[in-house]
DRENPA-3360 file (N, C-alpha, C; in nm, 2 decimals, always signed):
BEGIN
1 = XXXXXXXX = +0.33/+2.22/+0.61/+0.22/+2.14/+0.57/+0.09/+2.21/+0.57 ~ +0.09/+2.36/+0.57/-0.03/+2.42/+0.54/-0.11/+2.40/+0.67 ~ -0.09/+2.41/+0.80/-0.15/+2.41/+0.93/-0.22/+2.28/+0.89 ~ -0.16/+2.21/+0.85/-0.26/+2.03/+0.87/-0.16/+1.89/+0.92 ~ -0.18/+1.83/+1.00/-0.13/+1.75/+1.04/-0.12/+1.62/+0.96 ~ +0.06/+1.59/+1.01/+0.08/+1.47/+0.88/-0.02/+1.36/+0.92 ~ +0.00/+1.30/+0.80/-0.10/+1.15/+0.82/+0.00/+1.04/+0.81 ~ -0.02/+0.92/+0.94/+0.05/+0.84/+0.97/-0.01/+0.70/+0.81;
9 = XXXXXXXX = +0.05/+0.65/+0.79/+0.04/+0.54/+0.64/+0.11/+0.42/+0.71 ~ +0.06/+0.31/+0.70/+0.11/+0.20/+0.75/+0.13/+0.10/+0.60 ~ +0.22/+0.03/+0.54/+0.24/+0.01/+0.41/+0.31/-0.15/+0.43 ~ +0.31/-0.27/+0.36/+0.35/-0.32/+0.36/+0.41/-0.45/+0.26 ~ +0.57/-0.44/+0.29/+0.63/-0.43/+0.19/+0.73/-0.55/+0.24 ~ +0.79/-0.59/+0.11/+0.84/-0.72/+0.07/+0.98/-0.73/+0.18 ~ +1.05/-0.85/+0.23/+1.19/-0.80/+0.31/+1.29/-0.73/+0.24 ~ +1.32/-0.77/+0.10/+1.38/-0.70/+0.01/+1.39/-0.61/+0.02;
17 = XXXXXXXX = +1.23/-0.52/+0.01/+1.27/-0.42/-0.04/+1.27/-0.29/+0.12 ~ +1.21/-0.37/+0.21/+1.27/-0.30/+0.34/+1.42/-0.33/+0.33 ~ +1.47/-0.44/+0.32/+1.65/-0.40/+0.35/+1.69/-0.31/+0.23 ~ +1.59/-0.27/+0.11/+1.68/-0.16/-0.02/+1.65/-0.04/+0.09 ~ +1.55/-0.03/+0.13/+1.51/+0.08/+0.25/+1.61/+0.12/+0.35 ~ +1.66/+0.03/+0.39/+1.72/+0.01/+0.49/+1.89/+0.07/+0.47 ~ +1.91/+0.01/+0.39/+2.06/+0.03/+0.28/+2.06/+0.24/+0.26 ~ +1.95/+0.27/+0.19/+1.93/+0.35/+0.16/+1.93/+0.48/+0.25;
25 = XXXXXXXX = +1.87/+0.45/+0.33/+1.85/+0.57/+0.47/+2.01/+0.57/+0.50 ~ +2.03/+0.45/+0.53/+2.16/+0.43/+0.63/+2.28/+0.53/+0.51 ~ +2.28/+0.49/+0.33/+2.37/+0.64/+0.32/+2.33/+0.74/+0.28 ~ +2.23/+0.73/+0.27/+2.17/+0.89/+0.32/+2.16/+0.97/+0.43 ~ +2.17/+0.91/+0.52/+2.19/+0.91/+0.71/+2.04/+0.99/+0.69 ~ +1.97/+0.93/+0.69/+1.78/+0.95/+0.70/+1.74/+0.84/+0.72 ~ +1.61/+0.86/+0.73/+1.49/+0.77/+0.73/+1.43/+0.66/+0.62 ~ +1.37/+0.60/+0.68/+1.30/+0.54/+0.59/+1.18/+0.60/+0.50;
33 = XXXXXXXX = +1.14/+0.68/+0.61/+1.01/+0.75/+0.56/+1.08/+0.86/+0.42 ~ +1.17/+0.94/+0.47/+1.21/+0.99/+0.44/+1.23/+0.95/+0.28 ~ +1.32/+0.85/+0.25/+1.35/+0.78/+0.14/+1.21/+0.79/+0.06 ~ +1.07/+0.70/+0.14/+0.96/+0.67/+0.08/+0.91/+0.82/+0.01 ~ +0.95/+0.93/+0.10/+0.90/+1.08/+0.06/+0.98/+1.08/-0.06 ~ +1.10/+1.10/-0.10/+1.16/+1.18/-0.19/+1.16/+1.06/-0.34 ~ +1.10/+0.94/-0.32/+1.10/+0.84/-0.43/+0.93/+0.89/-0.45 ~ +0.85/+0.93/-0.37/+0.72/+0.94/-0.43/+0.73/+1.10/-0.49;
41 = XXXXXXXX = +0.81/+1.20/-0.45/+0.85/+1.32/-0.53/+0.91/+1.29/-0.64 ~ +1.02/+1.19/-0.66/+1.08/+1.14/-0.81/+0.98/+1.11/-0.89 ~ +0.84/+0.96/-0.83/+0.77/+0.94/-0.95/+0.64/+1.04/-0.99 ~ +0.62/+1.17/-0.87/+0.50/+1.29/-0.93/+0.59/+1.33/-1.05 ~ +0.73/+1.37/-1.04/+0.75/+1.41/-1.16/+0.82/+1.35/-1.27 ~ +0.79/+1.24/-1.25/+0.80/+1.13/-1.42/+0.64/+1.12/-1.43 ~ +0.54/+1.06/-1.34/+0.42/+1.11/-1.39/+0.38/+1.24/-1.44 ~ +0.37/+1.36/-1.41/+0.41/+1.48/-1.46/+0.44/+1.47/-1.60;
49 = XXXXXXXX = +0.55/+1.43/-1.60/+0.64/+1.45/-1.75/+0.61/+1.37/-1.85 ~ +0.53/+1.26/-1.80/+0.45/+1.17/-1.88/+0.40/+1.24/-1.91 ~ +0.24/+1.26/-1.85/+0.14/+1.36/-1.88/+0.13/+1.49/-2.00 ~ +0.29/+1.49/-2.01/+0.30/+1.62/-2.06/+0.38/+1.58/-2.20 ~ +0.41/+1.47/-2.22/+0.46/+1.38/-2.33/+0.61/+1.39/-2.31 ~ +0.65/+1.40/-2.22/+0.80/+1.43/-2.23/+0.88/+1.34/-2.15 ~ +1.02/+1.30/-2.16/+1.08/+1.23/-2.10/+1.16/+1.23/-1.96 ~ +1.17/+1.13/-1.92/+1.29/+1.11/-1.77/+1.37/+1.10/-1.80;
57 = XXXXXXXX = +1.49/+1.12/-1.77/+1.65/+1.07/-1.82/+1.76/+1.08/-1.70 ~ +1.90/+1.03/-1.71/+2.01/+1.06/-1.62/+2.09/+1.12/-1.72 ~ +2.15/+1.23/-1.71/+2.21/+1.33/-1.79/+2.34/+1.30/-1.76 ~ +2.48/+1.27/-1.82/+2.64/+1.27/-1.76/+2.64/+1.43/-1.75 ~ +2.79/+1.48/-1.72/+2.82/+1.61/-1.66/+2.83/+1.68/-1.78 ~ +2.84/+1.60/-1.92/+2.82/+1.73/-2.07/+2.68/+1.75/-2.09 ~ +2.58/+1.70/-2.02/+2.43/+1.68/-2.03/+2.40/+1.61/-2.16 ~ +2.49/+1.50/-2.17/+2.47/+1.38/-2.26/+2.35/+1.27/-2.18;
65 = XXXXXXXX = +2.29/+1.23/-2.27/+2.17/+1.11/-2.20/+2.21/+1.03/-2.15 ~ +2.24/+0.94/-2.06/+2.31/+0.84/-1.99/+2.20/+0.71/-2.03 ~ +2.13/+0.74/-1.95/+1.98/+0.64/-1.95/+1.84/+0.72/-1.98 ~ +1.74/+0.70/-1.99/+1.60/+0.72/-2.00/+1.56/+0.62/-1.97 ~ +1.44/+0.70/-1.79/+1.37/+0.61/-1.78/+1.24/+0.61/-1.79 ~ +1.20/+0.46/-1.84/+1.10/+0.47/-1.91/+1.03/+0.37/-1.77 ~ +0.84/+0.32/-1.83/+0.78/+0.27/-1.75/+0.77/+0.26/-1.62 ~ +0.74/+0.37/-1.55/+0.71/+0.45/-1.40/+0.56/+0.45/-1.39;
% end
């Protein structure tokens, strides 16, 4: 973290989507926070890729397009 101490975020959020949280950690065997970290690294880089006119996508294993996601 660059000799800087994390910063505590207090956030509040629907039961829903704490139990999608919840689900999530549990098979990931992590956190919640955790989860919150690596979904706000997924949307810098569809922001990103916006920015830059280019798309999101889920690729199958021939790197055929599966989906594109759009509106992030």
């Amino acid at each position: 973290m660059n000799g800087r101490e994390p910063v505590r975020l207090s956030i509040t959020v629907s039961p829903e989507l704490n139990d999608a949280l919840d689900r999530l950690a549990r098979q990931k065997h992590t956190t919640k926070s955790e989860v919150l970290r690596k979904a706000f690294t997924l949307y810098s880089v569809a922001a990103e890729a916006e920015a830059n006119h280019q798309r999101v996508g889920i690729l199958d294993q021939d790197r055929k397009l599966v989906t594109e996601i759009v509106g992030l």
